[in-house]
mmCIF file of the N, C-alpha and C atoms, coordinates in Angstrom:
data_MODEL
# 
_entry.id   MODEL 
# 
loop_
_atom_site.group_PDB 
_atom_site.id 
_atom_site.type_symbol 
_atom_site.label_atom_id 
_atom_site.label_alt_id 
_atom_site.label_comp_id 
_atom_site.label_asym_id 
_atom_site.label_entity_id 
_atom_site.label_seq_id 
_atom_site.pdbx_PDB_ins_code 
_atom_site.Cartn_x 
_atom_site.Cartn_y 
_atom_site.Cartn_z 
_atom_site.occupancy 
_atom_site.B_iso_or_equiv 
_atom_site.pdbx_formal_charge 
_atom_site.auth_seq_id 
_atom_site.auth_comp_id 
_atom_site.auth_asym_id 
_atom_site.auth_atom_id 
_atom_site.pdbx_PDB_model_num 
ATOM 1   N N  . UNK A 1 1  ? 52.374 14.352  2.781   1.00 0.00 ? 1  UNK A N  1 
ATOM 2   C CA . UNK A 1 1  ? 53.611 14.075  3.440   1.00 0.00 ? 1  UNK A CA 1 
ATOM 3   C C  . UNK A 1 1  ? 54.789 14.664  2.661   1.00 0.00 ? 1  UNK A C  1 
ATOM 4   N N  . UNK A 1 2  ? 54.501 14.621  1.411   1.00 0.00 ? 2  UNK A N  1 
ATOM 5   C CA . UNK A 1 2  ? 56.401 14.690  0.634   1.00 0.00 ? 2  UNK A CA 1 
ATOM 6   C C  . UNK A 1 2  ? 56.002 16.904  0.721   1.00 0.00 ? 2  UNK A C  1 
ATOM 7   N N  . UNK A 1 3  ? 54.970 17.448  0.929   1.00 0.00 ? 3  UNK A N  1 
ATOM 8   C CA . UNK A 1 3  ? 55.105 18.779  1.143   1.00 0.00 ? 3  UNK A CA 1 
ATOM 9   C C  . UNK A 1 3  ? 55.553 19.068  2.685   1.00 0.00 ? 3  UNK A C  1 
ATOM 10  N N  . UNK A 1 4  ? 54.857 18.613  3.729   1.00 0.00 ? 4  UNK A N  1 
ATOM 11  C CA . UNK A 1 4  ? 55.110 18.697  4.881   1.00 0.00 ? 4  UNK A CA 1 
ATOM 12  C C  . UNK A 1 4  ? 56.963 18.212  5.633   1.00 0.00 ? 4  UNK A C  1 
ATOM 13  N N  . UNK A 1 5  ? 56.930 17.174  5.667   1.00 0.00 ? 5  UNK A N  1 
ATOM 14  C CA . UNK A 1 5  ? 57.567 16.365  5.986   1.00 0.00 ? 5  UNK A CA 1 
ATOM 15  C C  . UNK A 1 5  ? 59.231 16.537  5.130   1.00 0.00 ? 5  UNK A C  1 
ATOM 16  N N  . UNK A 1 6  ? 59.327 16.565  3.828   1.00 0.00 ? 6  UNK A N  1 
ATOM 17  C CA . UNK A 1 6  ? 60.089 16.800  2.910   1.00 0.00 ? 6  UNK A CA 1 
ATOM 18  C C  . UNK A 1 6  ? 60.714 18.014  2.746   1.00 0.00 ? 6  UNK A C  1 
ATOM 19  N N  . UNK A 1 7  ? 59.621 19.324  2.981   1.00 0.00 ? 7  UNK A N  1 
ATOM 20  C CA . UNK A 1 7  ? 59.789 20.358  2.728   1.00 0.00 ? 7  UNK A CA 1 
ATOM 21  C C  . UNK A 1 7  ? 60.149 20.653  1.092   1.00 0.00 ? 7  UNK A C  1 
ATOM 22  N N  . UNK A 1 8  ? 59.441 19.576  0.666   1.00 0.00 ? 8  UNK A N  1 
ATOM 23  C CA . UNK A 1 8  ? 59.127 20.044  -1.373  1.00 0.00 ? 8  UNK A CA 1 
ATOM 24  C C  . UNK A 1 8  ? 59.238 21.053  -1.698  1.00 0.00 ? 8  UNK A C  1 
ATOM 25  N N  . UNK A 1 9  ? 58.129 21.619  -1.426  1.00 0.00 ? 9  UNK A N  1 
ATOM 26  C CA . UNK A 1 9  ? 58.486 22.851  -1.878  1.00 0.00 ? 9  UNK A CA 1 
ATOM 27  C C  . UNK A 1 9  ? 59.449 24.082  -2.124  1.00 0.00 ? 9  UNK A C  1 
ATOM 28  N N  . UNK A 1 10 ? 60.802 24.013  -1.452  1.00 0.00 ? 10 UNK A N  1 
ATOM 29  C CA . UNK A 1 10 ? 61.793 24.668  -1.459  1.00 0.00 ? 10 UNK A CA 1 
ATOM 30  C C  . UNK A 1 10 ? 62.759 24.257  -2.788  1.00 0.00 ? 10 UNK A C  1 
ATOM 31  N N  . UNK A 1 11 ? 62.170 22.865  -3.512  1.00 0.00 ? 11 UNK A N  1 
ATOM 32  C CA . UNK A 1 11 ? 63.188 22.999  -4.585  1.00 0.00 ? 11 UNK A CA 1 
ATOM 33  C C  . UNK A 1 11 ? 62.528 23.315  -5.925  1.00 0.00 ? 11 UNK A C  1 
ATOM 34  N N  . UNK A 1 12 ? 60.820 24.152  -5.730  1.00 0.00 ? 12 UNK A N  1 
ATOM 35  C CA . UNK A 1 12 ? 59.974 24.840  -6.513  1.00 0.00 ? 12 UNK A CA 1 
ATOM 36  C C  . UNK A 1 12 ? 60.708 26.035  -7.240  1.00 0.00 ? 12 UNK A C  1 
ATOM 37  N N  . UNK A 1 13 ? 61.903 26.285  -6.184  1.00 0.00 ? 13 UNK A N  1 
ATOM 38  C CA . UNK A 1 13 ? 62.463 27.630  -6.278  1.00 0.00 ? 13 UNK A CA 1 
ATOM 39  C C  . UNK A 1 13 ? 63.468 28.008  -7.536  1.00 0.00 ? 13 UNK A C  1 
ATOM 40  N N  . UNK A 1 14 ? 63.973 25.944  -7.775  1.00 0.00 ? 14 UNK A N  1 
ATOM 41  C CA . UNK A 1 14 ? 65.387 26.001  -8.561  1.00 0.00 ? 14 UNK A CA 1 
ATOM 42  C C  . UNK A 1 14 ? 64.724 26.777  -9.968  1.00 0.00 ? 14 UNK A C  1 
ATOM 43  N N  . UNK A 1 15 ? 65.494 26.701  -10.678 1.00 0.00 ? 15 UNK A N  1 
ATOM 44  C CA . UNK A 1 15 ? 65.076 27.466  -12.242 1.00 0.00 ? 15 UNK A CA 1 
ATOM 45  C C  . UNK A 1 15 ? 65.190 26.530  -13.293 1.00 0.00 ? 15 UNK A C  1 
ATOM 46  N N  . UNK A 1 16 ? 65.653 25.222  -12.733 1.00 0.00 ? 16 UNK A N  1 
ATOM 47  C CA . UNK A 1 16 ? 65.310 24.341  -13.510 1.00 0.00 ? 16 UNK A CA 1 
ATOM 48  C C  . UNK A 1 16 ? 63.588 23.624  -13.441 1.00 0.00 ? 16 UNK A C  1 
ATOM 49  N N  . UNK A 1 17 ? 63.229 24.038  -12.344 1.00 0.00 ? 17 UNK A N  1 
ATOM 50  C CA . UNK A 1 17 ? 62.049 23.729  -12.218 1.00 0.00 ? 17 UNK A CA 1 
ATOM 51  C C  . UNK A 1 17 ? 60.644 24.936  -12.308 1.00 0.00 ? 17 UNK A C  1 
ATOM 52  N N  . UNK A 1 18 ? 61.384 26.156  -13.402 1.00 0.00 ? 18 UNK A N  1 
ATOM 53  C CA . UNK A 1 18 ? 60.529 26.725  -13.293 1.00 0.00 ? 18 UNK A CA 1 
ATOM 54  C C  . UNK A 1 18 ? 59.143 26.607  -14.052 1.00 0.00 ? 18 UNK A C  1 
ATOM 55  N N  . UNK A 1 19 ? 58.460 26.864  -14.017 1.00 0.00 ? 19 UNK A N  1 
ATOM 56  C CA . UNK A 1 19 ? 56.885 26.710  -14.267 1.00 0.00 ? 19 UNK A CA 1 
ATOM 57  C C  . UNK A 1 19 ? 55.887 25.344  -13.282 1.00 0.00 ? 19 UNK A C  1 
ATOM 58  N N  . UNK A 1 20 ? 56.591 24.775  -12.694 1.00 0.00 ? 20 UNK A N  1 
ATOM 59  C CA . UNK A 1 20 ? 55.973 24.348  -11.843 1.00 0.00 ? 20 UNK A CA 1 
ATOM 60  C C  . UNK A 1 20 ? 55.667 24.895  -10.778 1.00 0.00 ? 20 UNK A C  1 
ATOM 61  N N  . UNK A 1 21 ? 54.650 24.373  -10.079 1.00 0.00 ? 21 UNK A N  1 
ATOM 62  C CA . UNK A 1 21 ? 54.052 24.767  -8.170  1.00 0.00 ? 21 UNK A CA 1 
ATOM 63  C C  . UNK A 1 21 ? 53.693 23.421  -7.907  1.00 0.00 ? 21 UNK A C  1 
ATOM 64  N N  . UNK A 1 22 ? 53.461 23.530  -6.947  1.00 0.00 ? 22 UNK A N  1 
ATOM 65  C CA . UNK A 1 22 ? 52.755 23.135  -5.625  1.00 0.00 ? 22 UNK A CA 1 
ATOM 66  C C  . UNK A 1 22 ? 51.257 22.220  -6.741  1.00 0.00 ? 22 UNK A C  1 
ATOM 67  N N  . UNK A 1 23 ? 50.667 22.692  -7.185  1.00 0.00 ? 23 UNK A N  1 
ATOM 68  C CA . UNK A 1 23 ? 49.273 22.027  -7.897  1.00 0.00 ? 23 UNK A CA 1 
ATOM 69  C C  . UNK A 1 23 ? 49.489 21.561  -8.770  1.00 0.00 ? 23 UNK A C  1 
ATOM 70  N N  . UNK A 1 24 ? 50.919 21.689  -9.582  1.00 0.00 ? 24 UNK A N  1 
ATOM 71  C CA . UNK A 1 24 ? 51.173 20.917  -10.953 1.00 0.00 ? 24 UNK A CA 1 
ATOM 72  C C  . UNK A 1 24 ? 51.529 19.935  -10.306 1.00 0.00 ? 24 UNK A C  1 
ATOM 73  N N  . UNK A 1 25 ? 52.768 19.801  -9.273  1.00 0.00 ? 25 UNK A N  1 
ATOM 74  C CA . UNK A 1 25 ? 53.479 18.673  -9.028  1.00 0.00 ? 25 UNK A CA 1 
ATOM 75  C C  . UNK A 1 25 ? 52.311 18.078  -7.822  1.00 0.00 ? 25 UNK A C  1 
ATOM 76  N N  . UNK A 1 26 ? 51.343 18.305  -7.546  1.00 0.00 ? 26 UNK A N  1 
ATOM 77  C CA . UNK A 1 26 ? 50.434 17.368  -6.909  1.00 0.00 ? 26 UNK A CA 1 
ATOM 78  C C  . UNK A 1 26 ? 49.756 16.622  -8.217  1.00 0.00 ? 26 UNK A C  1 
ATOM 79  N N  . UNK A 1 27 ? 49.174 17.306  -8.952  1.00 0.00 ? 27 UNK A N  1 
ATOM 80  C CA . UNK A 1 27 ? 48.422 16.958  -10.221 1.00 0.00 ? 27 UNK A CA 1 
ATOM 81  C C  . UNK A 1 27 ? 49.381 15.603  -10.972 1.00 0.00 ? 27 UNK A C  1 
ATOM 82  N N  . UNK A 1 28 ? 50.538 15.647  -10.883 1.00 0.00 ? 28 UNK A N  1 
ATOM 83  C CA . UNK A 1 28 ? 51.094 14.964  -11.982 1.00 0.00 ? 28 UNK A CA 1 
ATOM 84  C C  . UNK A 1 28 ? 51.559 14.054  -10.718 1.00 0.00 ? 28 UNK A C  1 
ATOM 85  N N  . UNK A 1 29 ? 51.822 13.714  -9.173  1.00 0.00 ? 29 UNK A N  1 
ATOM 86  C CA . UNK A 1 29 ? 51.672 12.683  -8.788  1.00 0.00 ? 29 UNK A CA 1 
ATOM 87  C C  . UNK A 1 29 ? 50.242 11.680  -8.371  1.00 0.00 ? 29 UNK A C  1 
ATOM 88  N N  . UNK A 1 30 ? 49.190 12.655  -8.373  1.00 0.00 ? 30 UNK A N  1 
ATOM 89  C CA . UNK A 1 30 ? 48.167 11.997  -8.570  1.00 0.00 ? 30 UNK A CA 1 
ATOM 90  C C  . UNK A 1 30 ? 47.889 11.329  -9.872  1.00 0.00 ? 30 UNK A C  1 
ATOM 91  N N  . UNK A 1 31 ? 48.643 11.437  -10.618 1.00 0.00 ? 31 UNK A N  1 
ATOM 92  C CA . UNK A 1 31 ? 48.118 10.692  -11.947 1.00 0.00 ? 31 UNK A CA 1 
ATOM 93  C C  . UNK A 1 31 ? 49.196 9.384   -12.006 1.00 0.00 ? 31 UNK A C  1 
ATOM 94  N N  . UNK A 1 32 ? 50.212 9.492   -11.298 1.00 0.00 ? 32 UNK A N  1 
ATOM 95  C CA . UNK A 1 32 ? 51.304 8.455   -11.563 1.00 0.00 ? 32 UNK A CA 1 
ATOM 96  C C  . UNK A 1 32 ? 50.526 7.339   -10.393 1.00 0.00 ? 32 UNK A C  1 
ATOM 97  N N  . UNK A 1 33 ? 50.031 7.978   -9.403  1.00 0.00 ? 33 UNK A N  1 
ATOM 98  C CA . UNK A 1 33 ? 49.515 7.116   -8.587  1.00 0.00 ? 33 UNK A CA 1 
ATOM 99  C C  . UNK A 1 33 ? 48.548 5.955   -9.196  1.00 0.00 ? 33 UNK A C  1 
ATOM 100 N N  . UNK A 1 34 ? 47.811 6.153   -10.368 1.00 0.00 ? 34 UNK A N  1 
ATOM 101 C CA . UNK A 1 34 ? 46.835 5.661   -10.562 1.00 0.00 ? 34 UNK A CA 1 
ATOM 102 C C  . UNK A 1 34 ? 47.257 4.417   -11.117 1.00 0.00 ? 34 UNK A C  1 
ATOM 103 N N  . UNK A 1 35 ? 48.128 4.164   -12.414 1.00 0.00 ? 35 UNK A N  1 
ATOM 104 C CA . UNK A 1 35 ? 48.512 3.398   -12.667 1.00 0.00 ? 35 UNK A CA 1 
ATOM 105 C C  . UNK A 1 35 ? 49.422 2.753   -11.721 1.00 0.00 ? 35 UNK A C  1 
ATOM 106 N N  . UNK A 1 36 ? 49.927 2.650   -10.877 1.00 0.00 ? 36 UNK A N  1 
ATOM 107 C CA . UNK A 1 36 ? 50.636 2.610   -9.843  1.00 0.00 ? 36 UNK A CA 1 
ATOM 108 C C  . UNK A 1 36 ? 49.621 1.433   -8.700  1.00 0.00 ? 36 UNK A C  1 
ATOM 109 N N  . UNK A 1 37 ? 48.533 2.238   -8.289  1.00 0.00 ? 37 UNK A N  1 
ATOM 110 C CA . UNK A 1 37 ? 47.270 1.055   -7.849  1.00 0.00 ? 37 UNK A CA 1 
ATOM 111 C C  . UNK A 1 37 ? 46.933 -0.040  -8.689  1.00 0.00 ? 37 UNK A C  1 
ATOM 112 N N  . UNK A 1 38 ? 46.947 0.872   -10.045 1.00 0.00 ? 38 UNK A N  1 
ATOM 113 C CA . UNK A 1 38 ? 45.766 -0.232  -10.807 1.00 0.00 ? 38 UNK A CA 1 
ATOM 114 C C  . UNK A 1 38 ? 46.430 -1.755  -11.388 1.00 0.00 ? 38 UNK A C  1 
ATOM 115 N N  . UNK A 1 39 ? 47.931 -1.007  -11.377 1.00 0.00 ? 39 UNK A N  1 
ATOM 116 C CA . UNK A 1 39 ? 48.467 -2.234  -12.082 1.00 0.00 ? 39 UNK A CA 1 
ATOM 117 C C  . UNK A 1 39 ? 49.849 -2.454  -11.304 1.00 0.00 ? 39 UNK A C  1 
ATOM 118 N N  . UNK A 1 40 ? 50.416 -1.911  -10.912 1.00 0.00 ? 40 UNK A N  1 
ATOM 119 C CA . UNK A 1 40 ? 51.513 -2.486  -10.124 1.00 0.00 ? 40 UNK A CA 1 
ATOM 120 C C  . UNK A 1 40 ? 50.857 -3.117  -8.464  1.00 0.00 ? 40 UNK A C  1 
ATOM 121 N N  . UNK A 1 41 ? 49.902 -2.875  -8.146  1.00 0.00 ? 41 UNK A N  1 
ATOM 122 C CA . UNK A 1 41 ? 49.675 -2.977  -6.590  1.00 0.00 ? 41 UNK A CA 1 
ATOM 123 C C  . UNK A 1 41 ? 49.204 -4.545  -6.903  1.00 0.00 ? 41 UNK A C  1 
ATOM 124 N N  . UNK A 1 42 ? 48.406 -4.936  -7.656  1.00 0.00 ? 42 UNK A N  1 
ATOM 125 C CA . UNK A 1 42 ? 48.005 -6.400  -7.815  1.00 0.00 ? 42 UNK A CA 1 
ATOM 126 C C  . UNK A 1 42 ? 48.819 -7.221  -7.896  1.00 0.00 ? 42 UNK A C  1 
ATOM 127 N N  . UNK A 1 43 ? 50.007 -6.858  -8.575  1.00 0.00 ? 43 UNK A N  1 
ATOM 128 C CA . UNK A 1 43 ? 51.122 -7.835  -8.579  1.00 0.00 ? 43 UNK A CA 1 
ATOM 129 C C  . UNK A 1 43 ? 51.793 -8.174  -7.396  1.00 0.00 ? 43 UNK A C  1 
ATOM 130 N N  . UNK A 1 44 ? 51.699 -8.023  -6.528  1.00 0.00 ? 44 UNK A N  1 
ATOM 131 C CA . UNK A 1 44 ? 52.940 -7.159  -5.064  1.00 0.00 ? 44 UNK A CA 1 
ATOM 132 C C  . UNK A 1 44 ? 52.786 -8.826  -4.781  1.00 0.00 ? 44 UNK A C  1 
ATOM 133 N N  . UNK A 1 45 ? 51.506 -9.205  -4.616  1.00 0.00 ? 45 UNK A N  1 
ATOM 134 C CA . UNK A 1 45 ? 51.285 -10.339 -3.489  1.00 0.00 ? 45 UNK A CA 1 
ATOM 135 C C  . UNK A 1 45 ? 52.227 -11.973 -4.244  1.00 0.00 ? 45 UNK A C  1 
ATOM 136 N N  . UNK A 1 46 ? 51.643 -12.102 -6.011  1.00 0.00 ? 46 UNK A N  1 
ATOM 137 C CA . UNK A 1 46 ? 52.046 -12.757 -6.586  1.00 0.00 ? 46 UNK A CA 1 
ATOM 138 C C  . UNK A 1 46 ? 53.746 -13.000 -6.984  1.00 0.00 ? 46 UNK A C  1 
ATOM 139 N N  . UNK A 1 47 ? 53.981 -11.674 -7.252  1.00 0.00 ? 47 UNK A N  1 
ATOM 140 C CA . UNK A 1 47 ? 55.150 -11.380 -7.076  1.00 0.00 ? 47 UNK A CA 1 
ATOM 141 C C  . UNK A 1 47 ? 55.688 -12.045 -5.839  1.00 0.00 ? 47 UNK A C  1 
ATOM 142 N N  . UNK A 1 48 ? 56.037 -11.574 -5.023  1.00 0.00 ? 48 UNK A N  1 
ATOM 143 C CA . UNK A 1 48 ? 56.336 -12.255 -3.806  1.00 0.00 ? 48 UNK A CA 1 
ATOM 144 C C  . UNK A 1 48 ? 56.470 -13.193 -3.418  1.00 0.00 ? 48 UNK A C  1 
ATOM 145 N N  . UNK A 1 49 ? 55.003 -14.207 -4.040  1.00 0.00 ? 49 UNK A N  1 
ATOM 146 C CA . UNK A 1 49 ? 55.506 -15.605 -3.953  1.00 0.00 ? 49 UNK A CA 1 
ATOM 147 C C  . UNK A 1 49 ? 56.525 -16.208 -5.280  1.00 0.00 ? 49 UNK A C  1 
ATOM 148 N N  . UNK A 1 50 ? 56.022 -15.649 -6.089  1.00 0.00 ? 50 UNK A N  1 
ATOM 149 C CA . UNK A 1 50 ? 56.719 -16.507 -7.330  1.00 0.00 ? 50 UNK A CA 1 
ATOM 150 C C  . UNK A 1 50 ? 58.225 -16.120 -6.823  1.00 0.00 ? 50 UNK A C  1 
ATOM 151 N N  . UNK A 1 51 ? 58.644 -14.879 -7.195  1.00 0.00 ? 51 UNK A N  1 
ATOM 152 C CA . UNK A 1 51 ? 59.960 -14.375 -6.771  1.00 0.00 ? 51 UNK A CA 1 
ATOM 153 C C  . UNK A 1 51 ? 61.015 -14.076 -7.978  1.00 0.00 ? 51 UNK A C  1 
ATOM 154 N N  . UNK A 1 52 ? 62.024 -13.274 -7.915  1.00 0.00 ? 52 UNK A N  1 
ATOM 155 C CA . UNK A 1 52 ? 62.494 -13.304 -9.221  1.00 0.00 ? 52 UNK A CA 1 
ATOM 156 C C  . UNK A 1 52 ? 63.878 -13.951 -8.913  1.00 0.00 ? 52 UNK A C  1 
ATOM 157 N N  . UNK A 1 53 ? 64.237 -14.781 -10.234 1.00 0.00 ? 53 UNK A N  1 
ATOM 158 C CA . UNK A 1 53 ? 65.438 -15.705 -10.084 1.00 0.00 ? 53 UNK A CA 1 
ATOM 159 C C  . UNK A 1 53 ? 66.452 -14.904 -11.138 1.00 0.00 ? 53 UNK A C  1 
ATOM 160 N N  . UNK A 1 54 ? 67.769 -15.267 -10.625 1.00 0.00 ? 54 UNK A N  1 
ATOM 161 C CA . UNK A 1 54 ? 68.682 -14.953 -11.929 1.00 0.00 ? 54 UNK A CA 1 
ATOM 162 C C  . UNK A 1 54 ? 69.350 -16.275 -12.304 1.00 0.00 ? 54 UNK A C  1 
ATOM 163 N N  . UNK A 1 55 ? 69.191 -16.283 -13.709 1.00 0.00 ? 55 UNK A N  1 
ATOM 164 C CA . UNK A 1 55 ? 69.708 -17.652 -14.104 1.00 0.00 ? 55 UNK A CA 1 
ATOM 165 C C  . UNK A 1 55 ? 70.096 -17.385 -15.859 1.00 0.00 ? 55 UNK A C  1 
ATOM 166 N N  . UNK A 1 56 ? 71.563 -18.164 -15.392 1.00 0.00 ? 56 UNK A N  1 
ATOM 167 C CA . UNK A 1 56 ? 72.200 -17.880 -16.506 1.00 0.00 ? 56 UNK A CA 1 
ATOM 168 C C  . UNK A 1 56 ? 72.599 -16.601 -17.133 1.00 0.00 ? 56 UNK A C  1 
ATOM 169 N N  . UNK A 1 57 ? 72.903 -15.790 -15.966 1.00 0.00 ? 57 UNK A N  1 
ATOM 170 C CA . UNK A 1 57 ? 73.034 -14.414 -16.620 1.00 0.00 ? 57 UNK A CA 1 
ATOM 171 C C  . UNK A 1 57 ? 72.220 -13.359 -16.530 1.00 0.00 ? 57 UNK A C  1 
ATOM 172 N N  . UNK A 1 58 ? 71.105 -13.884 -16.338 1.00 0.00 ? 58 UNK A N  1 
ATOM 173 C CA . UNK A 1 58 ? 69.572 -13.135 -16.699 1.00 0.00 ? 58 UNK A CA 1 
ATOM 174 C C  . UNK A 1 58 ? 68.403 -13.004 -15.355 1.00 0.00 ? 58 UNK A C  1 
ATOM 175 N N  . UNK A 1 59 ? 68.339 -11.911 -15.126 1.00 0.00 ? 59 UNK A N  1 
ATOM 176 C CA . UNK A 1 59 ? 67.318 -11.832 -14.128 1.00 0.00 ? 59 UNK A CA 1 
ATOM 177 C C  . UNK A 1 59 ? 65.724 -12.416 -14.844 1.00 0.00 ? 59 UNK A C  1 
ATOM 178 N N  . UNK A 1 60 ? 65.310 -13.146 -14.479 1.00 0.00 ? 60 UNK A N  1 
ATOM 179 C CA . UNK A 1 60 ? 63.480 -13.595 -14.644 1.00 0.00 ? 60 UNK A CA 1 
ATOM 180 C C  . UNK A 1 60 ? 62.780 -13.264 -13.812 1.00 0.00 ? 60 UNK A C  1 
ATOM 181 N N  . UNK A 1 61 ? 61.626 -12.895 -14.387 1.00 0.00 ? 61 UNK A N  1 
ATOM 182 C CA . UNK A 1 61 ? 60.763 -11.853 -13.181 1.00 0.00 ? 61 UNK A CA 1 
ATOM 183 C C  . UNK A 1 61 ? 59.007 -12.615 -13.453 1.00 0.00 ? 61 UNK A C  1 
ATOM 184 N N  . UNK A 1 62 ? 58.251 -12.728 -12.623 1.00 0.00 ? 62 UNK A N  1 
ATOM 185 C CA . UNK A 1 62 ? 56.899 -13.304 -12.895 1.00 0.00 ? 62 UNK A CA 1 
ATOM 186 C C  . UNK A 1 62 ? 56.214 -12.922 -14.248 1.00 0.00 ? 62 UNK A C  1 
ATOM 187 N N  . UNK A 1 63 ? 55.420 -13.425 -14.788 1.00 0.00 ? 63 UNK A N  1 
ATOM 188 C CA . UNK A 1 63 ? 54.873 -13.193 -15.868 1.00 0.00 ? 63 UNK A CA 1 
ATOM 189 C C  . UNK A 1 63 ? 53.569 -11.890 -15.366 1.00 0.00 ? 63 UNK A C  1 
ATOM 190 N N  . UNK A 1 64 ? 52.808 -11.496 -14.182 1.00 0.00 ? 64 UNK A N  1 
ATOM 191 C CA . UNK A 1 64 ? 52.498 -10.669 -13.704 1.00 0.00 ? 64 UNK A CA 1 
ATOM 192 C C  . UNK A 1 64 ? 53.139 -9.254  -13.606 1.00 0.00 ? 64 UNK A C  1 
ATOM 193 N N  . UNK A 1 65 ? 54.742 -8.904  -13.826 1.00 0.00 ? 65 UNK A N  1 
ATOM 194 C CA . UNK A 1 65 ? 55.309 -7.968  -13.892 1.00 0.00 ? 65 UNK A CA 1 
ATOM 195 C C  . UNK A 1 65 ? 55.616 -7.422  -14.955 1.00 0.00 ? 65 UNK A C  1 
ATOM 196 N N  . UNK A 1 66 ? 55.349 -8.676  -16.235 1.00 0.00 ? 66 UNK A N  1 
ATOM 197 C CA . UNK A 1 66 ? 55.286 -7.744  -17.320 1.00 0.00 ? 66 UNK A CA 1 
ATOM 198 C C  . UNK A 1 66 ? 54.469 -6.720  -17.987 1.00 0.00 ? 66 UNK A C  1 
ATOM 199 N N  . UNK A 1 67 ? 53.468 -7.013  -17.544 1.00 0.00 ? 67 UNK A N  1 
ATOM 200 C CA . UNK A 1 67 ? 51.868 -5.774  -18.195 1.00 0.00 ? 67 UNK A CA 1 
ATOM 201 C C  . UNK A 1 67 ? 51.996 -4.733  -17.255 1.00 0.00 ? 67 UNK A C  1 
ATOM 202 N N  . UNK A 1 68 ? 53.013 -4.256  -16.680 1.00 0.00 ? 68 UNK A N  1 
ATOM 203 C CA . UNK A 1 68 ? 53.048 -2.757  -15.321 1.00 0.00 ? 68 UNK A CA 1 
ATOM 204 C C  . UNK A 1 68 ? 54.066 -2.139  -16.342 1.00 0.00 ? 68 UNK A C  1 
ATOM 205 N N  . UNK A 1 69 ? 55.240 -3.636  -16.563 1.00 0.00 ? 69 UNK A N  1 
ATOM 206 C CA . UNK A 1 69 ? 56.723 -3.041  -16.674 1.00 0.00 ? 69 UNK A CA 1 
ATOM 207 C C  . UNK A 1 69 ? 56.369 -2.624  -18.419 1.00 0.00 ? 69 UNK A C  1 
ATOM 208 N N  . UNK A 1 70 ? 55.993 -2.893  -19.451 1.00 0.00 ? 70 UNK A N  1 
ATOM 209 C CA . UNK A 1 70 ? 55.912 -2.749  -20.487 1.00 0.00 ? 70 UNK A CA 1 
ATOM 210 C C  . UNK A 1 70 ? 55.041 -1.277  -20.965 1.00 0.00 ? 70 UNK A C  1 
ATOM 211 N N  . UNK A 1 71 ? 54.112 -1.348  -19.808 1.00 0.00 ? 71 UNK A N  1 
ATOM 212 C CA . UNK A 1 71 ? 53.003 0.106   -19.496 1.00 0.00 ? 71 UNK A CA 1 
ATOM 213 C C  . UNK A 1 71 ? 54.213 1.268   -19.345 1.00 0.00 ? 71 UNK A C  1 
ATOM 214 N N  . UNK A 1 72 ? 54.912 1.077   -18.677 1.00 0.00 ? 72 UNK A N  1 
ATOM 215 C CA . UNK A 1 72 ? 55.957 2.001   -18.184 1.00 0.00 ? 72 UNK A CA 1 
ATOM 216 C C  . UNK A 1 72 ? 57.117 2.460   -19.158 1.00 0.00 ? 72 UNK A C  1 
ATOM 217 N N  . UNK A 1 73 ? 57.576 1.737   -20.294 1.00 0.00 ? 73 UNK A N  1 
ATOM 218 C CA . UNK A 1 73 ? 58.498 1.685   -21.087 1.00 0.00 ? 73 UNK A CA 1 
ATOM 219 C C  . UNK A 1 73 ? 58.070 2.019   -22.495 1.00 0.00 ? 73 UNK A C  1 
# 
């Protein structure tokens, strides 16, 4: 979809993006995907119910969102 639909590929062209194509930038969203299933997708449901509150200043977020968000940082 993001080649078709998007027409991606036309900003392959900039020169800030040179050395990429079409198979790198598939390659390197197939890999973001993974962690993406493995560990953010389990949370979605829990998340949801628990919910995140702000209190006192401070956003609080489920204890389930920390092992994605800490992976990421």
């Amino acid at each position: 979809m993001i080649w078709e639909q998007f027409e991606t590929e036309q900003f392959l062209d900039s020169p800030v993006l040179d050395g990429f194509n079409k198979k790198a930038c598939t390659m390197i969203i197939n890999e973001a995907r993974k962690p993406a299933v493995r560990e953010m997708l389990p949370t979605l449901s829990e998340g949801d119910k628990a919910g995140v509150r702000y209190e006192s200043g401070t956003v609080r977020m489920p204890d389930c969102f920390k092992r994605p968000h800490a992976l990421l940082i």
